[in-house]
N, C-alpha and C positions, 0 to 999 in steps of 0.2 A: 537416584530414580529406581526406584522397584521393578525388574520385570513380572510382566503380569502371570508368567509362569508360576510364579511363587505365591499369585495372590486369594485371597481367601474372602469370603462374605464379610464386609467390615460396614461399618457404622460410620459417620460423619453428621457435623448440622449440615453444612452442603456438599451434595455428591454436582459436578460441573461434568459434561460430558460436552468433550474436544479442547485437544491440549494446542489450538492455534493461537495464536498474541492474545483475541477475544479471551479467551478459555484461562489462559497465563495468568493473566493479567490480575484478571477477576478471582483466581484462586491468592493474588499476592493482599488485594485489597482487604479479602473477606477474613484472611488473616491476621494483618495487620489489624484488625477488631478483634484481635480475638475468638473467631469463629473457626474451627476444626473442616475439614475440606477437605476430598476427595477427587481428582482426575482423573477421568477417562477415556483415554485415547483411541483407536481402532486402528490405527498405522504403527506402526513399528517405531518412529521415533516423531517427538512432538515438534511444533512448528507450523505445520499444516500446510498454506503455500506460499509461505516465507521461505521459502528453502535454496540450498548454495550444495552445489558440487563441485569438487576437485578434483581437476582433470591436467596431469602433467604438470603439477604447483599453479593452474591457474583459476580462479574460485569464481565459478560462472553462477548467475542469480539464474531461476528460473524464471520468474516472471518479472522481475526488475521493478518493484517497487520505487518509485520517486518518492522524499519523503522533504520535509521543509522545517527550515531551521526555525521558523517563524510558529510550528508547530506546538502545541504549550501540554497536549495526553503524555508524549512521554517522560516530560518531567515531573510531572503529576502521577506517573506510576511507579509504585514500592518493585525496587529490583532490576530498572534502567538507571541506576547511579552510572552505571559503567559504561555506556552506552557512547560510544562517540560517533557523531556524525562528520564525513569527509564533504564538502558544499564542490558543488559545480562554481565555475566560472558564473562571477555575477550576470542575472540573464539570463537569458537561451540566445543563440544565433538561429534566425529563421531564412532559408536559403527558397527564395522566391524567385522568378522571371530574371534569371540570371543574376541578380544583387544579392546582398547576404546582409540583415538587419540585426543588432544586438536589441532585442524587445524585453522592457524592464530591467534597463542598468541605462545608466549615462552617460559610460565608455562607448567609444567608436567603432564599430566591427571592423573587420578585416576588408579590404574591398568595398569599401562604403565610399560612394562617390555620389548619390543622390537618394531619396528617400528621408532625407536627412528631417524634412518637417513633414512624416509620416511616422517615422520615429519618435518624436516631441510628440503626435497625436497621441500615439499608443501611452508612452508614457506618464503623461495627462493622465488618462483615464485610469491607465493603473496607479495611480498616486491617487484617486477623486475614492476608487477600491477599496485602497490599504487606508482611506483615512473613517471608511466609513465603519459603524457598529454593525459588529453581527444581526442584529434584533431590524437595522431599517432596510439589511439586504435582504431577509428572508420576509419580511412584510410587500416584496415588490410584485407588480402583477407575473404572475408565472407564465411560462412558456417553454420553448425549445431553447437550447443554447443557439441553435442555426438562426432561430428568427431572433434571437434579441441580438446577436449580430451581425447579422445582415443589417436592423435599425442604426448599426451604431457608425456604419461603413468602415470597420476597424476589419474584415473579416478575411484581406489577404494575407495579414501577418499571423493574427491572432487564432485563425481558423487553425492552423498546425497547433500552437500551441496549447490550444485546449484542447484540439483532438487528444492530444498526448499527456495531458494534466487529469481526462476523463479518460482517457482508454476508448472512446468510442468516436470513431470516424465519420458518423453522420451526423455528431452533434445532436443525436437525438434526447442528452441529458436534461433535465429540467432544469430554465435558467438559472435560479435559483443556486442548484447545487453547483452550477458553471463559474455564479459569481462567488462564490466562497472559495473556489479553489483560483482563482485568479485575484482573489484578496490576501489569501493565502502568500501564492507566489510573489506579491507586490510587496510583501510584510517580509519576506525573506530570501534564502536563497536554498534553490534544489540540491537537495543531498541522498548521499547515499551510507547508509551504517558500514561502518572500517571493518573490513573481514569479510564484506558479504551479506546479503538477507537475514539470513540464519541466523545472523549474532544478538541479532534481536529477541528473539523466543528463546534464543539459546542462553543470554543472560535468565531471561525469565526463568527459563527451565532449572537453571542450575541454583536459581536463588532461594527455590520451594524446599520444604523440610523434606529428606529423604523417603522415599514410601509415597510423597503427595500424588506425580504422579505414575498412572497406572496405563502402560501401553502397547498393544496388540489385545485389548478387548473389545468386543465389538456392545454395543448396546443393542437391545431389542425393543425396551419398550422404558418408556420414562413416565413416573407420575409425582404428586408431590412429595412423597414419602417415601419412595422404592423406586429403584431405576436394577433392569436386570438386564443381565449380560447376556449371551450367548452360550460361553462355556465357562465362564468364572463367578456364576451363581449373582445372590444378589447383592443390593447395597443399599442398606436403608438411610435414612437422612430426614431431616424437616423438611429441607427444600430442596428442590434440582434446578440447575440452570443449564440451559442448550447453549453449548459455544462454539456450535458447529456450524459449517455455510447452509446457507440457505435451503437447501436440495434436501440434505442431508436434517435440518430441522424439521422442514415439514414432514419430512415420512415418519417420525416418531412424536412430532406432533400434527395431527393433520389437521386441517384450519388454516394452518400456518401459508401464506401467500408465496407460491414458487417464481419468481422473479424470470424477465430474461435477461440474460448474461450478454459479456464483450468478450471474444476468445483475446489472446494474445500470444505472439511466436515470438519467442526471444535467440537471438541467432548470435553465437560468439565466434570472433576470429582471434586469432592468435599471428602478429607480425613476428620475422628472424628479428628485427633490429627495433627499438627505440622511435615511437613512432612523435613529430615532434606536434605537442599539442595542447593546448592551455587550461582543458579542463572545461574547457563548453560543451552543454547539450545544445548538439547540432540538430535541428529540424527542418525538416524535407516539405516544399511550401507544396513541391508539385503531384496534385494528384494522382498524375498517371505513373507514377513510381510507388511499389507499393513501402519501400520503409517511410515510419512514421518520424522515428529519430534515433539518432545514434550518438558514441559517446567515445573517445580513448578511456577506460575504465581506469584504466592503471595511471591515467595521469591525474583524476580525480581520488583513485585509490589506490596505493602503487604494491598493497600487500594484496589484491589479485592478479599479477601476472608476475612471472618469476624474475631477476634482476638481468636490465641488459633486454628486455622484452616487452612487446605491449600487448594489452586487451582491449579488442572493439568489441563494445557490445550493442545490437541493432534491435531496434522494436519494430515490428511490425505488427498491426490492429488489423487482424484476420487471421489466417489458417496460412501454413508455409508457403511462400512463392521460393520457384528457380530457384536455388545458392547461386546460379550464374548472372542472373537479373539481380539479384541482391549486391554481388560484387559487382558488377557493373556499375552500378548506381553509387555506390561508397566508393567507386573510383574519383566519379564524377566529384561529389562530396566533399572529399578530404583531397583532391586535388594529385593523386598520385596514382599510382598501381599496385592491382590487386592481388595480381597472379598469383603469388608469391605467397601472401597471405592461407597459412594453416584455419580450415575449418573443425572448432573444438565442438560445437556442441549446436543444436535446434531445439529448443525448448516450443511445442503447443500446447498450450492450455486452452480447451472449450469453451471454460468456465471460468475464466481468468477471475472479472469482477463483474458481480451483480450491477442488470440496467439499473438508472432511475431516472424513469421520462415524467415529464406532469402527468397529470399531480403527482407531486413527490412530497412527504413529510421526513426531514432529514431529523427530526424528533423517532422516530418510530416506537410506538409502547415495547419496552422492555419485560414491563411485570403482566404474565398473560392472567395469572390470580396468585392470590397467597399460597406459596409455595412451589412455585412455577415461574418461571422467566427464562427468557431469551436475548443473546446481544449477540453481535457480530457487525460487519460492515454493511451486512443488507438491513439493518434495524436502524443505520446512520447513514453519515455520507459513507461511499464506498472507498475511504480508502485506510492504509494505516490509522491515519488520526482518528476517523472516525470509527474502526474500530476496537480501538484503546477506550475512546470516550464512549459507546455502548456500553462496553463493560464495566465504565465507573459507574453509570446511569444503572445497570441492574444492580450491582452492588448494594450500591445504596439503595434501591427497593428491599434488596433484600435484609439489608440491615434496620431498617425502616419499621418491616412486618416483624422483625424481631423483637422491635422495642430495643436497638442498639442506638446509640449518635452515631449520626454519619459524621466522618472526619471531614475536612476540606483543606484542600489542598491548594494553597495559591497559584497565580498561572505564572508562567514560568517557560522558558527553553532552555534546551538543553545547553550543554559549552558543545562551541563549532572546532574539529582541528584544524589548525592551518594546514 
């Protein structure tokens, strides 16, 4: 990677500005054609908010991406060969009105002594989900995720878990995008990338030809021809793509729809000893608790906590509450005590992930004219997959307007570790 200290007015067919997975990605695709590329970054190093901190050998996510083995963008992207995903415990456990349900697996939870043909409901449905086509989910009448479950009466178990599949606690997502990520989850199992968030962009990053790209530059202004920086001059090109978040797209292009957002707090503990635990995302049914779901990290991924130790990592969908209310609550939880338990780290993000309430078009145009386009997760669904697969979608616009073939890449997942 070039520091930008070193960088000079250069040429490219496309100059991409934001080197986040979007941004990555789309530099690996456009490549892969044949197409000469430019990255632009404005933070110090790329990634954007896939990002992992090391704190006393224990590798804490910022915003803790959930990501699904049933997933088919990152096979489909040049430079995640290496990519391996660690799966949670098949299911989630959903810890409701004192019982504790395993929703979507056909294993028995822990403490499961009734609920047993509420369990068989949910599962049903997630099975009626994973059998359906893409094309007759998104054809359904749209709505809230809260009202299309409320209709379905599925909404004690299922309401945590899609708060936590959506990032947003009121379910005010458009049903639509609700059912794709619980089709999603029915087609596979929740994972998380080995090493941490990071490894993800981080593959990316390092699979680009040296020089690609270009970071602690700020951009000022972008058009289809010329994208200029701040202090490092300019950058000509045929075409420019924005593979910045939402916020940050619209103020250099304005037009562009500024979205509202879901913050998210990611809260890590660190235990003295060995914490013993299966590898299920545990989620919290009761509202009046504010974490959303929590996880032993290290026993789904055991190279984030150092040997001989373990990592909880907790979500909460809001802004911080108490550390004390927090611990309390994962006392309750996981069945032990807290005290004890080291606090490594509070991650807030404002801006975690762009809303998407109805009307939602999880298509969003890519190519805004010849020579100009935009991807990211606020252009798709909001999450990883969706934006890996914005960035194929512009790609291929943009190789389209070139008079290039676009490649196609079969669908595919990745290999799970055990």
């Amino acid at each position: 990677m070039l520091n930008s200290s070193h960088a000079h007015a250069h040429h490219a067919d496309v100059v991409i500005v934001g080197a986040g997975v979007s941004g990555l990605a789309a530099a690996h695709h456009l490549i892969a054609a044949g197409v000469t590329v430019i990255v632009l970054e404005g933070a110090d190093d790329p990634g954007g908010r896939m990002a992992t901190e090391t704190v006393d050998g224990f590798r804490l996510d910022r915003i803790g991406q959930l990501l699904n083995t049933a997933a088919t963008e990152p096979a489909r992207t040049p430079g995640l060969e290496g990519l391996v995903l660690k799966p949670f415990a098949p299911g989630a456990l959903v810890q409701s009105d004192g019982r504790t349900l395993r929703a979507g697996a056909l294993t028995p939870a822990r403490a499961l002594t009734s609920g047993s043909l509420e369990q068989a409901r949910i599962g049903a449905a997630l099975a009626r989900l994973a059998a359906l086509p893409e094309e007759r989910l998104l054809a359904r009448p749209e709505r809230t995720a809260h009202a299309a479950l409320s209709s379905r009466s599925l909404g004690t178990t299922l309401r945590p878990l899609l708060a936590a599949l959506l990032r947003d606690p009121g379910l005010t997502t458009s049903s639509r995008v609700a059912d794709l990520a619980l089709r999603t989850f029915a087609r596979g199992r929740l994972a998380v990338p080995e090493g941490g968030a990071a490894t993800l962009p981080g593959l990316l990053a390092a699979g680009l030809p040296p020089g690609t790209v270009r970071t602690g530059v700020r951009v000022r202004s972008v058009a289809t021809n010329l994208v200029t920086t701040e202090e490092h001059g300019e950058f000509s090109c045929r075409s420019a793509i924005l593979a910045t978040g939402a916020r940050a797209a619209a103020a250099l292009l304005p037009g562009l729809r500024v979205p509202a957002f879901h913050q998210v707090t990611v809260i890590h503990h660190a235990t003295g000893t060995p914490l013993p635990w299966d590898g299920s995302l545990l989620l919290d049914g009761d509202p009046d608790w504010p974490v959303a779901h929590t996880a032993v990290m290290s026993a789904v991924d055991p190279t984030r906590a150092p040997v001989g130790r373990s990592l909880v990592t907790t979500t909460v969908l809001g802004p911080p509450p108490p550390t004390r209310t927090v611990a309390s609550r994962l006392a309750r939880l996981y069945e032990t005590a807290t005290r004890d338990w080291e606090l490594l780290a509070v991650h807030h993000t404002p801006e975690a992930v762009p809303a998407m309430p109805p009307p939602q078009d999880t298509r969003r145009p890519v190519r805004v004219l010849a020579g100009l386009y935009v991807c990211g997760d606020h252009r798709d669904t909001n999450t990883v997959e969706g934006a890996l697969r914005s960035s194929r979608r512009a790609t291929a616009a943009v190789l389209r307007d070139f008079g290039i073939p676009v490649p196609t890449a079969p669908e595919a997942a990745l290999p799970v570790a055990a």
